[in-house]
N, C-alpha and C positions, 0 to 999 in steps of 0.2 A: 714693476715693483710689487703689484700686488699677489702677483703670481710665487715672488720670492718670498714673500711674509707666508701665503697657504702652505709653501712647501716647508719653512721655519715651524710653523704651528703643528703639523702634521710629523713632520721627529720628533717635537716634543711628547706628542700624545703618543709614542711609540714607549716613551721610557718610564718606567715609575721606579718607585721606593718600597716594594712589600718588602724586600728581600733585610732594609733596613730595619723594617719594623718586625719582622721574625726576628733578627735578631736581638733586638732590643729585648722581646720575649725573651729568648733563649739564654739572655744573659741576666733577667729577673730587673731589667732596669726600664724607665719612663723617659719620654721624652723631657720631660724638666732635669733629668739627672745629666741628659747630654747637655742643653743650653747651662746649667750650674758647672760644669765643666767647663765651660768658656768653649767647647770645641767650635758650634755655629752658632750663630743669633737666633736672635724669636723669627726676624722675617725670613732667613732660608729655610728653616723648620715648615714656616707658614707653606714657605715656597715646594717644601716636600712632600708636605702633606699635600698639596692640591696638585701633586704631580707636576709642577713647574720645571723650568730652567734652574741647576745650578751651578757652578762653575765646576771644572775639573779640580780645581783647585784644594775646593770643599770636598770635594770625594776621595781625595789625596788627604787629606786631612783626617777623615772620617776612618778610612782602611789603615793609617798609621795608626794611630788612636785604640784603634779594634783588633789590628793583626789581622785582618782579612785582605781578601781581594774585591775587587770592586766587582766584580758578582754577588759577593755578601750585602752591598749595598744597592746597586742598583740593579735591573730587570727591562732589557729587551724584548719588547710586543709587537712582534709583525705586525702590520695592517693589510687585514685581509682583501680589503676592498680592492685591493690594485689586479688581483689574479683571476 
C-alpha cells in the first residue's frame, strides 16, 4: 500500500497548472475572475495552485469555458530521476 501511495504522489508532482496561469495572463484576467464565474471553487484553485489533484472533470470544465485544450491548462513534467 505504501508503495501505491509513493507512486500516486510522484504523478502528481509530474503535472502542474503554469500553462493555466499564462493563460489567465494572456486573457488579462485573475484568478478571482475564474472562482466569480462559478467555473471551480476556492479549494480546487487552492488545489492548483499547490499543484495538487484535480479531477478531469474540472479540466473539462476549465477548456470548455476557455476554448482551449487541456495543454492550455495543464503541463506534463517528466521526472528525471528514473533515467
Amino acid at each position: 500500500m505504501l508503495y501505491l501511495i509513493k507512486i500516486i504522489k510522484k504523478v502528481y508532482n509530474m503535472i502542474n497548472y503554469k500553462p493555466f496561469l499564462k493563460l489567465l495572463i494572456d486573457k488579462g484576467l485573475k484568478k478571482s475572475d475564474v472562482l466569480n464565474a462559478g467555473i471551480i471553487s476556492k479549494g480546487t484553485l487552492n488545489r492548483m495552485n499547490g499543484n495538487k489533484y484535480v479531477s478531469l472533470e474540472v479540466i473539462d470544465r476549465l477548456c470548455n469555458y476557455f476554448k482551449v485544450g487541456i495543454t492550455d491548462i495543464i503541463e506534463f513534467v517528466p521526472d528525471d530521476s528514473d533515467t
